[in-house]
C-alpha positions as a printed NumPy array, in Angstrom:
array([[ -0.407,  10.442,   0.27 ],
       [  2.507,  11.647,   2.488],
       [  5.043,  12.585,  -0.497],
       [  8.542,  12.692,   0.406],
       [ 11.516,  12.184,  -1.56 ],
       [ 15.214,  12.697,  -1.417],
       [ 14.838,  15.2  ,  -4.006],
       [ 12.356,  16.953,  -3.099],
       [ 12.964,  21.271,  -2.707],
       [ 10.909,  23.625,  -1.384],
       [  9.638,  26.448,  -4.239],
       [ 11.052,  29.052,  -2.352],
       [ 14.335,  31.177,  -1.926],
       [ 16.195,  28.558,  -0.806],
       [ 17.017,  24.683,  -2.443],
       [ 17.16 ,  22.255,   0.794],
       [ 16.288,  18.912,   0.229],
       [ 13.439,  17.985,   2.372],
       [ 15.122,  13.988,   2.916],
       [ 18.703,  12.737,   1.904],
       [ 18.654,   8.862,   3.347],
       [ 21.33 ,   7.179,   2.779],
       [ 21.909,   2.973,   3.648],
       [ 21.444,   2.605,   7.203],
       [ 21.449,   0.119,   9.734],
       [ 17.994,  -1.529,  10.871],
       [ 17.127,  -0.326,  14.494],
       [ 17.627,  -3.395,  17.278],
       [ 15.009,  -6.04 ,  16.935],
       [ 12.013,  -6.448,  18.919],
       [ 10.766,  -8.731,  21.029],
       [  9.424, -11.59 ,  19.146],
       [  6.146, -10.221,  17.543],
       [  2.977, -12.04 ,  18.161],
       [  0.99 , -14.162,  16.24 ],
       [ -3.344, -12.995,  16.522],
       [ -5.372, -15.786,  15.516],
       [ -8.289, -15.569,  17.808],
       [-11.727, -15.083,  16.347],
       [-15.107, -13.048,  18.137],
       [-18.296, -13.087,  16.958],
       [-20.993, -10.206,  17.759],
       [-24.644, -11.87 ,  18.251],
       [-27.453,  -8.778,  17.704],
       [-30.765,  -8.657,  16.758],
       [-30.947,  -7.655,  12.739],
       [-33.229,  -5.484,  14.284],
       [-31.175,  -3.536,  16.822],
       [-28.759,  -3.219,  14.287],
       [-30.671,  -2.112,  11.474],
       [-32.241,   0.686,  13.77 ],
       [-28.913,   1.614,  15.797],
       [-27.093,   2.042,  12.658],
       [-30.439,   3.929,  10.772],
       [-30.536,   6.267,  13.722],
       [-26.496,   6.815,  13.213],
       [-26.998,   7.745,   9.437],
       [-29.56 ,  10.07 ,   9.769],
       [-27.51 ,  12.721,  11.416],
       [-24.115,  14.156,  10.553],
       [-23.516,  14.752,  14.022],
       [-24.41 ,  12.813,  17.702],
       [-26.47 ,  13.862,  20.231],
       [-26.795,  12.65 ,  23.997],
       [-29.622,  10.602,  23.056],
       [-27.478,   7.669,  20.571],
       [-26.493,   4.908,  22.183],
       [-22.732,   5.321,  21.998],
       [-20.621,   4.945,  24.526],
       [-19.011,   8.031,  25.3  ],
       [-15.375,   8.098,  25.428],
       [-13.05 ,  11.028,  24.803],
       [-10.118,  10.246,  22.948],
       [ -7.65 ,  10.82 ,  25.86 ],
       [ -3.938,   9.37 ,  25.906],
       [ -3.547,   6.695,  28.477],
       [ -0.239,   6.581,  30.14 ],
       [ -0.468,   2.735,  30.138],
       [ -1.19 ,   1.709,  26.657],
       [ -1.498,  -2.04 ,  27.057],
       [ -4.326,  -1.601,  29.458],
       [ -7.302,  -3.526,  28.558],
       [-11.031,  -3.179,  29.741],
       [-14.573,  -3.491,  29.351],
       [-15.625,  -0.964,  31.579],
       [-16.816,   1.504,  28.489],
       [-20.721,   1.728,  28.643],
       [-23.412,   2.787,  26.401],
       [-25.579,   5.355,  27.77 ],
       [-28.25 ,   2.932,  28.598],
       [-25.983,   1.315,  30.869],
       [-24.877,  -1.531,  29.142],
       [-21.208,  -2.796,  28.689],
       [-19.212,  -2.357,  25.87 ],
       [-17.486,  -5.646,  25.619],
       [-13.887,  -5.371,  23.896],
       [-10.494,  -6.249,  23.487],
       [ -9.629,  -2.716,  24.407],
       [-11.487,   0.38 ,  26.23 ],
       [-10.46 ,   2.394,  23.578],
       [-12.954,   2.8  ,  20.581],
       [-10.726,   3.217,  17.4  ],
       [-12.41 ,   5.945,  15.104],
       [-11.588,   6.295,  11.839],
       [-11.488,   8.89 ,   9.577],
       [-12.839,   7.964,   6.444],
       [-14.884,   5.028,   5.486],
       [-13.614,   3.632,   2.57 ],
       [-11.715,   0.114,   1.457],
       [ -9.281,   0.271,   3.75 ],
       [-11.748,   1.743,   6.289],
       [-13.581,  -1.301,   5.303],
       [-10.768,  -3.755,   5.949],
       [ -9.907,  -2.277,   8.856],
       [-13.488,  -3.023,  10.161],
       [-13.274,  -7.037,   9.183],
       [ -9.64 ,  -7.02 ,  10.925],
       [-11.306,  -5.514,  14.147],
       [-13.841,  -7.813,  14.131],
       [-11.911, -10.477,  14.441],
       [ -9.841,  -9.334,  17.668],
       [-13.051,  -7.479,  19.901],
       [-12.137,  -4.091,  18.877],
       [-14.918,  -1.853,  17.973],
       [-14.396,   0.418,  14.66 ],
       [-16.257,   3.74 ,  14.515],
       [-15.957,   5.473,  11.399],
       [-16.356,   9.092,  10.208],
       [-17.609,   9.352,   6.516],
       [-19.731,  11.792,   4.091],
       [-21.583,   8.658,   2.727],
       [-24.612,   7.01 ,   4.016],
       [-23.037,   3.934,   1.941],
       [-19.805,   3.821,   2.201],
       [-17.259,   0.765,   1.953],
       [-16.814,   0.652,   5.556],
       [-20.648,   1.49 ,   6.553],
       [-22.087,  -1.983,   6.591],
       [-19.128,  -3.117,   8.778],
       [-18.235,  -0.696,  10.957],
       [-19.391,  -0.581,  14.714],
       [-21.043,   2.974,  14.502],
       [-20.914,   4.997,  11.249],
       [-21.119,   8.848,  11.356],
       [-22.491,  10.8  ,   8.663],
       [-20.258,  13.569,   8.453],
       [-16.562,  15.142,   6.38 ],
       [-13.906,  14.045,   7.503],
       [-12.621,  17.635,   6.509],
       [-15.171,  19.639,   8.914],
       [-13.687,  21.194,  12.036],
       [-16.892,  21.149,  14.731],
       [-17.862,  17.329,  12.677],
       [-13.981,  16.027,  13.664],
       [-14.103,  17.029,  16.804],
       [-17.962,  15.647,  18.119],
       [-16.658,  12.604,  16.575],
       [-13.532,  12.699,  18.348],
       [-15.522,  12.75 ,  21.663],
       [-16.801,   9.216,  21.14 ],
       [-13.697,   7.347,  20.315],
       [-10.524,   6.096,  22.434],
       [ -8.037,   6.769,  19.799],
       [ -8.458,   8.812,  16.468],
       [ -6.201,   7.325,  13.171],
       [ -7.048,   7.341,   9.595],
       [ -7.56 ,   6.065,   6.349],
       [ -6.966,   8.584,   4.028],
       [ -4.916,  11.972,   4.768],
       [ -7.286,  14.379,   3.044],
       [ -8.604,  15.158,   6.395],
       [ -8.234,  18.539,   8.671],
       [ -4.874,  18.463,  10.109],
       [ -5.424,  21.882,  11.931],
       [ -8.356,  20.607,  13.743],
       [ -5.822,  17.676,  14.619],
       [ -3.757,  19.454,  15.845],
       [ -6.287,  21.242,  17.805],
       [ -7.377,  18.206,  19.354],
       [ -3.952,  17.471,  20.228],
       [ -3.012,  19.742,  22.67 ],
       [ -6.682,  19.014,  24.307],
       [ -5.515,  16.194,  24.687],
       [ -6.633,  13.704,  22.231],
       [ -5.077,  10.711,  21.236],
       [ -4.163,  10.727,  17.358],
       [ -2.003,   8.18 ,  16.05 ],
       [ -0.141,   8.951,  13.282],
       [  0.309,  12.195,  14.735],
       [ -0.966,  15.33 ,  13.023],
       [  2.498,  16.388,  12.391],
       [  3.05 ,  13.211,   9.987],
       [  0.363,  14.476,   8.075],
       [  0.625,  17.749,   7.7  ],
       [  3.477,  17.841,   4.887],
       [  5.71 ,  21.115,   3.325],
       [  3.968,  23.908,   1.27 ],
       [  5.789,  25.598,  -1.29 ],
       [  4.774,  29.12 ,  -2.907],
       [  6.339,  30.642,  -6.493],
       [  6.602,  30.214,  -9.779],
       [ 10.371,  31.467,  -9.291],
       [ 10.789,  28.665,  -6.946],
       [  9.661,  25.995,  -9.526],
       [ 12.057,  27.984, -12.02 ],
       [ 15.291,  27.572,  -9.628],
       [ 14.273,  24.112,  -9.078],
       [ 14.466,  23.263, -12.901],
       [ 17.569,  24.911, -13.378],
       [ 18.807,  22.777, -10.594],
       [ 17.819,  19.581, -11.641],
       [ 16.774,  19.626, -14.744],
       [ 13.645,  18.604, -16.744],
       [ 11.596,  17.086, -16.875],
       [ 10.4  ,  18.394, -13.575],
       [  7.7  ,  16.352, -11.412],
       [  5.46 ,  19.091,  -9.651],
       [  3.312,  17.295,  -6.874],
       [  0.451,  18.457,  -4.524],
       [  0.397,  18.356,  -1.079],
       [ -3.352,  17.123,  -0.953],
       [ -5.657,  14.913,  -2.634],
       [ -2.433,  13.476,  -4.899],
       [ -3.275,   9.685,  -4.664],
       [ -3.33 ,   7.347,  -8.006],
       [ -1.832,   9.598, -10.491],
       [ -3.704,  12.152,  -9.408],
       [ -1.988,  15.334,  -8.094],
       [  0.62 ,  14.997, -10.337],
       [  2.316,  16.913, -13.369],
       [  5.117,  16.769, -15.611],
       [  6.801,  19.811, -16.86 ],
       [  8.946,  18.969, -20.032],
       [ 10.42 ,  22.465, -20.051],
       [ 10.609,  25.383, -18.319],
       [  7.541,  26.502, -20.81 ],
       [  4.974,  24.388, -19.703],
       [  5.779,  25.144, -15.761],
       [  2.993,  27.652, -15.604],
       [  0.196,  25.122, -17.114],
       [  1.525,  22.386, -15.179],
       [  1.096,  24.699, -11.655],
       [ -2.579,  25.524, -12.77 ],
       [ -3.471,  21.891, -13.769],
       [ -2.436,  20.924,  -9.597],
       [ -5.142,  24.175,  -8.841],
       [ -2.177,  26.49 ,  -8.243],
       [ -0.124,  27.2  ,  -5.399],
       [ -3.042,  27.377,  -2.722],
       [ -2.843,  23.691,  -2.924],
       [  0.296,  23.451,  -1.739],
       [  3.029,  22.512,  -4.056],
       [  6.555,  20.943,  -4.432],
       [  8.785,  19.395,  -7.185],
       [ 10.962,  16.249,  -7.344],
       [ 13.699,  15.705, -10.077],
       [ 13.188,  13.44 , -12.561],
       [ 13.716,   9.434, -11.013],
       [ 14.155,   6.884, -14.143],
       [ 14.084,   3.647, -12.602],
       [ 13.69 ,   0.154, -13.658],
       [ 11.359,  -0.689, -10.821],
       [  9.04 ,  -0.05 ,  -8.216],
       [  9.   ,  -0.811,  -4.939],
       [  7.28 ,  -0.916,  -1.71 ],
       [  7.393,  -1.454,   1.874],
       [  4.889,  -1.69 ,   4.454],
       [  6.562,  -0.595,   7.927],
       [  4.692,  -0.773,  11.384],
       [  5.242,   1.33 ,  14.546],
       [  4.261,   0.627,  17.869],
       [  3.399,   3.406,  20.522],
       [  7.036,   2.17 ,  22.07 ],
       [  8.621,   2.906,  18.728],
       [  9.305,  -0.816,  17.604],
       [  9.091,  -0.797,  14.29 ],
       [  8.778,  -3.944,  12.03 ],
       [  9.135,  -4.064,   7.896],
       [  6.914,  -6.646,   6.055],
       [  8.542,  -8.241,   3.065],
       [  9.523,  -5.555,  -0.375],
       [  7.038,  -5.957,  -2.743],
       [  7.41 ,  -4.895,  -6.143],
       [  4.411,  -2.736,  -7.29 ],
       [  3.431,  -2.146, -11.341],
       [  1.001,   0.696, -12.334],
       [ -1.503,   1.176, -15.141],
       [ -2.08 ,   4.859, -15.965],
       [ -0.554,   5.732, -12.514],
       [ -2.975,   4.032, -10.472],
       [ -1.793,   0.608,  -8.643],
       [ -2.747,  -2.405, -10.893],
       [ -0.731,  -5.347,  -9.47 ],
       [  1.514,  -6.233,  -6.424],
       [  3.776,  -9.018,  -6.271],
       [  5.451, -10.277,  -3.104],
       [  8.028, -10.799,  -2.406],
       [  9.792,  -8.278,  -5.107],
       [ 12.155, -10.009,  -7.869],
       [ 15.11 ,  -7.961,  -6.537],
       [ 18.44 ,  -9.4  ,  -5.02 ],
       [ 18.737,  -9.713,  -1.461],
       [ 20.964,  -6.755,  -0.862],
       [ 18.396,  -4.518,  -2.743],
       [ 15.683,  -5.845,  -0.112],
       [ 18.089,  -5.07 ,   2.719],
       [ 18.572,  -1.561,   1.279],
       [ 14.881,  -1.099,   0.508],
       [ 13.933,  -1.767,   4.382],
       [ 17.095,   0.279,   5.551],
       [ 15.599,   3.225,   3.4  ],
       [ 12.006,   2.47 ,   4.919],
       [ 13.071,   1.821,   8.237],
       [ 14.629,   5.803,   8.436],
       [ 12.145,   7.419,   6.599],
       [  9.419,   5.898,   9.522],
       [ 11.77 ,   6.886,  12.253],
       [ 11.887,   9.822,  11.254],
       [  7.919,  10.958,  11.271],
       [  5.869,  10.429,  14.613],
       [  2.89 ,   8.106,  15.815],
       [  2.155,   4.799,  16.062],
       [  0.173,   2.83 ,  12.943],
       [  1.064,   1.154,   9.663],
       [  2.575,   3.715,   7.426],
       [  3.799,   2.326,   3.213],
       [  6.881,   3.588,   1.793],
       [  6.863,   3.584,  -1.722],
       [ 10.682,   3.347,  -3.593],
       [ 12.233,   4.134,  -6.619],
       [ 15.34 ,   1.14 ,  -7.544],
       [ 17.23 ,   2.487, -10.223],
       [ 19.443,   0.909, -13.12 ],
       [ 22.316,   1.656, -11.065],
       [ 20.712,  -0.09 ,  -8.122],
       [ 20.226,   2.882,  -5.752],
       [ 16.857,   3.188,  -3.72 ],
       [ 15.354,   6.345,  -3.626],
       [ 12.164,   7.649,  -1.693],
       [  9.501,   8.13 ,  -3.602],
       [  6.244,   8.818,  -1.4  ],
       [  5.121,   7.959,   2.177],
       [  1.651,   6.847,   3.374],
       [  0.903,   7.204,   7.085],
       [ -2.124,   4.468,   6.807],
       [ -2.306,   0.903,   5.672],
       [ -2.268,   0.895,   1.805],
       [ -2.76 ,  -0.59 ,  -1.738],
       [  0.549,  -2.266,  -1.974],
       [  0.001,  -3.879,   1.569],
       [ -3.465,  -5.909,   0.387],
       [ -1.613,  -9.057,  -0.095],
       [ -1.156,  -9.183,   3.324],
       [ -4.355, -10.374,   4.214],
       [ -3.922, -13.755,   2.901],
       [ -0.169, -14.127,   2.576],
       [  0.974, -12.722,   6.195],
       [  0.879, -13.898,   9.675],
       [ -0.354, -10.172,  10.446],
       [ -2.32 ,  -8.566,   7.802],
       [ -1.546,  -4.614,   7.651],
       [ -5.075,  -4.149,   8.995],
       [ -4.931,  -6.325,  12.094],
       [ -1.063,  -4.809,  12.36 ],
       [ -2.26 ,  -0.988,  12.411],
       [ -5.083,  -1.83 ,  14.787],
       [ -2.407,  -2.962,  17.199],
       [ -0.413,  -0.318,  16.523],
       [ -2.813,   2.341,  17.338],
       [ -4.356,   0.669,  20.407],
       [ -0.937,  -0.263,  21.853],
       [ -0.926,  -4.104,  21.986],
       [  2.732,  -6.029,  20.506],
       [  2.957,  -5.301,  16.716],
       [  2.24 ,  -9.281,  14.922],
       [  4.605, -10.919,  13.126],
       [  4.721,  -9.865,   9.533],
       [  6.575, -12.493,   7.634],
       [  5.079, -14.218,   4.771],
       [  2.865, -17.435,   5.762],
       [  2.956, -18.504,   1.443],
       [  6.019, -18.261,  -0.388],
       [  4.47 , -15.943,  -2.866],
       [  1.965, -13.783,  -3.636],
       [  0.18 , -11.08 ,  -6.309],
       [ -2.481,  -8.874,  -5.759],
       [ -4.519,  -7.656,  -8.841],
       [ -6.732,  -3.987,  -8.28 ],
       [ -9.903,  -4.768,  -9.828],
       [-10.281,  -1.133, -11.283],
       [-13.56 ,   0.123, -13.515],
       [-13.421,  -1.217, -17.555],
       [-16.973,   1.122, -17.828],
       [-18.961,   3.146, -16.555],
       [-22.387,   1.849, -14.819],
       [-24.049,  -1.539, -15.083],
       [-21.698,  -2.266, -18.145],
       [-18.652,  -2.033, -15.758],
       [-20.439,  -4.396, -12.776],
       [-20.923,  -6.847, -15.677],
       [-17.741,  -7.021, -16.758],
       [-16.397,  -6.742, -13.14 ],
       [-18.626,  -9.728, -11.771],
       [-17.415, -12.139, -15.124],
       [-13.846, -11.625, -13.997],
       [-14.554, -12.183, -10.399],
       [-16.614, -15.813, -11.457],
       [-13.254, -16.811, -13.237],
       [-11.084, -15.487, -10.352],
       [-13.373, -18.059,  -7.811],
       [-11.812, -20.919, -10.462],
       [ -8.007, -20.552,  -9.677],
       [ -6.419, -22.377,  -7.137],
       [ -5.423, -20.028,  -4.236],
       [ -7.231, -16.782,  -5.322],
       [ -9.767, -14.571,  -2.659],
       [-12.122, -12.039,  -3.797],
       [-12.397,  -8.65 ,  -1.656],
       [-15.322,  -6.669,  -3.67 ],
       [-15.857,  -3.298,  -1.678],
       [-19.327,  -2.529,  -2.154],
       [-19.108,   0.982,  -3.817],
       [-22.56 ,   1.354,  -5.434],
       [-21.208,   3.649,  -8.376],
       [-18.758,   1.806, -10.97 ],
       [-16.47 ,   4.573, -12.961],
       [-13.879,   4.053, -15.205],
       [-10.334,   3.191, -13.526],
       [-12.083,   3.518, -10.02 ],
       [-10.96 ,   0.782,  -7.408],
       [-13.837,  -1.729,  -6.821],
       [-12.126,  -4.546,  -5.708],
       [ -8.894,  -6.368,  -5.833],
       [ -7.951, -10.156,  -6.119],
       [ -5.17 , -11.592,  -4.333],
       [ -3.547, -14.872,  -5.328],
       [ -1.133, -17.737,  -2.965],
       [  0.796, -19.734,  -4.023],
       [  4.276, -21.649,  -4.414],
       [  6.399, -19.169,  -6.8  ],
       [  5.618, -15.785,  -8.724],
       [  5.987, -17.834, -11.654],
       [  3.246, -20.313, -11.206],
       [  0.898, -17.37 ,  -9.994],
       [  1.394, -14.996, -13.024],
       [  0.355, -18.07 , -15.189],
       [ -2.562, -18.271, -13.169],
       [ -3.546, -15.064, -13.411],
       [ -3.402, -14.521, -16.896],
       [ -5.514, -17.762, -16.773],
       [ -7.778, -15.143, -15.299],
       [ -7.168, -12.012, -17.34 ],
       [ -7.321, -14.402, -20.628],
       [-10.861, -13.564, -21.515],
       [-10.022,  -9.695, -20.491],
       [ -8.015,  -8.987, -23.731],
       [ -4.252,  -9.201, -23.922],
       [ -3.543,  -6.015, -22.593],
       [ -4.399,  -6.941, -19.216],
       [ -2.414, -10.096, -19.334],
       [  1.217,  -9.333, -17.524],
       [  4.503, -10.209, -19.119],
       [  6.202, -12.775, -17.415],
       [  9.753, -12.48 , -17.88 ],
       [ 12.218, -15.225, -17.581],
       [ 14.476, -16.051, -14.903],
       [ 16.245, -18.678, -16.159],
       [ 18.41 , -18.926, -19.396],
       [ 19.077, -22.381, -20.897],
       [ 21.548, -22.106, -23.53 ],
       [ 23.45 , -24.871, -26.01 ],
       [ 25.865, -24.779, -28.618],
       [ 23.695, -25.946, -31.668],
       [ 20.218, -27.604, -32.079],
       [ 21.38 , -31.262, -31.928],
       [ 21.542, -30.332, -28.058],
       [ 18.284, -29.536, -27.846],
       [ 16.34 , -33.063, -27.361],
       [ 18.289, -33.347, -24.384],
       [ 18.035, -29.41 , -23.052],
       [ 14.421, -29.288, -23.417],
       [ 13.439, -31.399, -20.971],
       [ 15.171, -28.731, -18.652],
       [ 12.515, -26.201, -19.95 ],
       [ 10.007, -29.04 , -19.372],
       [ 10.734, -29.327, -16.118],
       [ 10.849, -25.638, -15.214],
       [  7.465, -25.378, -16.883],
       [  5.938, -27.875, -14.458],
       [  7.081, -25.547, -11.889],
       [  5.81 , -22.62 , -12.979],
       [  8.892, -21.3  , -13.783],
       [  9.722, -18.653, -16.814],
       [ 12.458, -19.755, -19.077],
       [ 13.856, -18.956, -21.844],
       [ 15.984, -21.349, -24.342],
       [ 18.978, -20.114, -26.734],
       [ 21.375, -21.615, -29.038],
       [ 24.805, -19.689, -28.723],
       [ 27.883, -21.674, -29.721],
       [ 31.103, -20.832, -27.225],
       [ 33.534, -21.645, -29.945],
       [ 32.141, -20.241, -33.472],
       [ 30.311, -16.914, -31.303],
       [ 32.466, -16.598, -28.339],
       [ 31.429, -12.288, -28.474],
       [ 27.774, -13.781, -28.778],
       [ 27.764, -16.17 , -25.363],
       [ 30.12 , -13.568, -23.253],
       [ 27.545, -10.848, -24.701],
       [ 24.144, -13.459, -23.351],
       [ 25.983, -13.47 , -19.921],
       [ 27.009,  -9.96 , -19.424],
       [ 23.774,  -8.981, -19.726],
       [ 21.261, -11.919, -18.513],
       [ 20.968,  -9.818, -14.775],
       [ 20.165,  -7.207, -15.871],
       [ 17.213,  -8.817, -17.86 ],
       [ 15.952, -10.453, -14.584],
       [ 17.906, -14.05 , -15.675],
       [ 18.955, -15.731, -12.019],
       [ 20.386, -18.783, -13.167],
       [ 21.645, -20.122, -16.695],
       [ 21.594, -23.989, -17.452],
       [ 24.386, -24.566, -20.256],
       [ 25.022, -27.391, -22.175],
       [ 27.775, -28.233, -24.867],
       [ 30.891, -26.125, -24.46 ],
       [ 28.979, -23.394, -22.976],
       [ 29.065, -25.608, -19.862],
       [ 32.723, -25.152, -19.803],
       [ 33.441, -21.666, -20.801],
       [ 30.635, -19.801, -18.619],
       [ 32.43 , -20.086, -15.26 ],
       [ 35.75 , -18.435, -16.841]])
């Protein structure tokens, strides 16, 4: 994860904030983005494939003798070009979409997903992974057995691809930047990944005198669902909170304290000419710090959204290369937006899109990086939630109860199943997430604790409702609850009160001060509450 945040210091003699965004005007539209709907299938011998991809796995690096084409990741100055003129080295063509071979670093879900949106537009996906079975393996055009984190591996495998992105940032940014000024084509750029080091314990003390604790102390690596991360109470427990991260080699930096009411995210694309396009806010909710469900689009007033993408839309401009990159946000009580982290790759919150967006993140980063027009990334349902099917147990116990909720998932209207094939289950590891369509947020969190209902209740999500219906006594009622009948039909959360205008006027004023900020969008009233509410 890319962490930046508008309060975030270095640990150092000095205090500068690393970002300050403020509200800021979306950059002139693009042309009208493109819709990619076209599909290609591969026909190969089982056999071919099985052996091609056995001979692949068996090595950690290539030699002359695999039957890759060989293509050095090279910056074209025309990046809409398209070709079939790459070969393998027995000659044959290697038919395409694009000349360029997209490696990836990394091979895991998203590497995965990445491979199944390539597939579907002719562009071949080679990735670079330490496991014979990972996610992406079965899928992926060529698979290399090799870190991601090893100089001399990086760079053989950089000599067989057109264009060299990523899907997770634990990966060498040195030899990145190595390959760089070769030459090499690496989109993000190595400078988006490569993110600020901070050094002392005297920094960390100057930066909780300045803002106060509790502190947030982050790492600069590996810090990816609620991992990486420490809270120092007081200035006491900075020392055991530094040496819980694995010190300052790491690479360290603190963030004041953010209480917010909600969090947010947005998924923001970048093409190699700098357009840049902002799919819907979503609001993201976390169990134990790792990403348990998405819904889109977020619950938030309009002028929040606008602020959300504003915030989004600088914090991209201001990094370099082309690609899908997630900006996660911080909306306070106050209703301020505040930069939480950045991820230069397609991510977690950005799932839904595969079902619920003309351009799923995947499809939009392959663009991106190859240099075709980004898609459109409007919403093709009106809403959507994606639940992360994370580990209950450890080992066969935890498939079990994994494959029981995906048979009940396969039951409710408008839900797909994306299991990733990791053949070790652990507890709160990502195995799999579930992504429901449908007509309102309301209908779809009934649905899915349809789902979750077997799971125990503290899976099942509290809907909260967003409409009041209110009446001045209980006589009202046989004729107000057919308004909550109704609403019910829909899918839609209510909630029904009986506050009298005339014998508790503090009572009613006191229900409609506060029904915003308890997520109430519209109030039916009956009786005199009809008549006093819009006074």
């Amino acid at each position: 994860m890319l962490q930046l945040s508008s309060n975030a210091v270095f640990l150092s003699s000095t205090t500068e904030s690393v970002f300050a965004f403020r509200p800021y005007h979306l950059l002139s539209p693009p042309s009208t983005p493109l819709s990619f709907s076209v599909y290609f299938f591969s026909m190969a011998t089982a056999a071919d494939d099985y052996h091609r991809k056995l001979h692949l796995r068996r090595s950690s690096s290539f030699s002359s003798k695999l039957s890759n084409p060989i293509l050095a990741c090279r910056a074209s100055g025309d990046s809409n070009e398209t070709t079939s003129s790459v070969r393998n080295d027995d000659g044959s063509s290697v038919h395409g979409l694009s000349e360029m071979i997209v490696g990836v670093l990394g091979g895991g879900q998203l590497g995965r997903m990445l491979c199944l949106a390539a597939s579907k537009m002719a562009i071949k996906v080679m990735v670079l992974d330490p496991s014979e079975n990972c996610p992406a393996s079965a899928l992926a055009y060529d698979h290399m057995v090799g870190s991601f984190d090893d100089s001399a591996t990086v760079q053989e495998f950089a000599k067989r691809c057109g264009v060299l992105t990523v899907e997770i940032e634990h990966v060498d940014v040195a030899t990145l930047e190595k390959l760089e000024q070769q030459g090499v084509d690496c989109e993000p750029r190595a400078s988006t990944i490569r993110i600020i080091q901070i050094d002392d314990l005297e920094g960390a003390k100057r930066a909780g005198n300045l803002f106060g604790y509790p502190l947030m102390i982050k790492s600069k690596r590996l810090a990816y669902d609620g991992r990486g991360n420490a809270v120092a109470k007081s200035e006491v427990e900075l020392s055991s909170a530094i040496a819980a991260l694995g010190g300052f080699e790491r690479g360290l930096y603190v963030e004041k304290w953010a209480p917010f009411v909600k969090e947010l995210a947005v998924i923001v694309a970048r093409g190699r000419d700098n357009s840049i396009l902002c799919y819907p806010v979503v609001e993201t909710i976390h169990k134990e710090n790792i990403c348990h469900i998405v819904k889109a689009p977020a619950d938030v007033p309009w002028k929040i959204r606008k602020l959300a993408n504003d915030v989004a839309c600088k914090a991209i401009s201001s990094l370099e290369g082309a690609g899908v990159f997630a900006v996660e946000l911080f909306l306070t009580g106050d209703g301020q937006i505040l930069l939480n982290e950045v991820a230069p790759r397609p991510h977690n919150s950005g799932h839904h899109t595969i079902e619920s967006c003309n351009t799923s993140q995947f499809e939009q980063h392959l663009r991106a990086v190859v240099g075709l027009p980004l898609g459109d990334p409007s919403m093709k349902t009106p809403a959507a939630i994606m639940y992360n099917l994370l580990g209950e147990d450890e080992g066969e116990s935890g498939f079990k109860m994994a494959h029981q909720l995906i048979a009940r998932a396969l039951e409710i209207p408008g839900a797909t199943v994306h299991w990733y094939d990791k053949p070790e289950m652990r507890r709160q590891r990502k195995m799999g997430h579930i992504t429901l369509v449908g007509p309102s947020i309301g209908v779809l969190e009934a649905r899915l604790n349809s789902m979750l209902k077997e799971e125990g209740s503290e899976n099942q999500i509290e809907v909260a409702p967003c409409v009041g219906i209110i009446m001045g006594s209980d006589s009202d009622l046989p004729v107000m609850k057919d308004a909550a009948r109704i609403l019910d039909i829909f899918g839609v959360s209510s909630e029904v009160r009986i506050v009298s205008a005339h014998r508790t006027p503090d009572l009613i004023f006191s229900y409609a001060s506060s029904a915003r900020s308890r997520g109430i969008q519209v109030i039916i009233a009956g009786a005199g509450g009809a008549a006093h509410l819009p006074g």
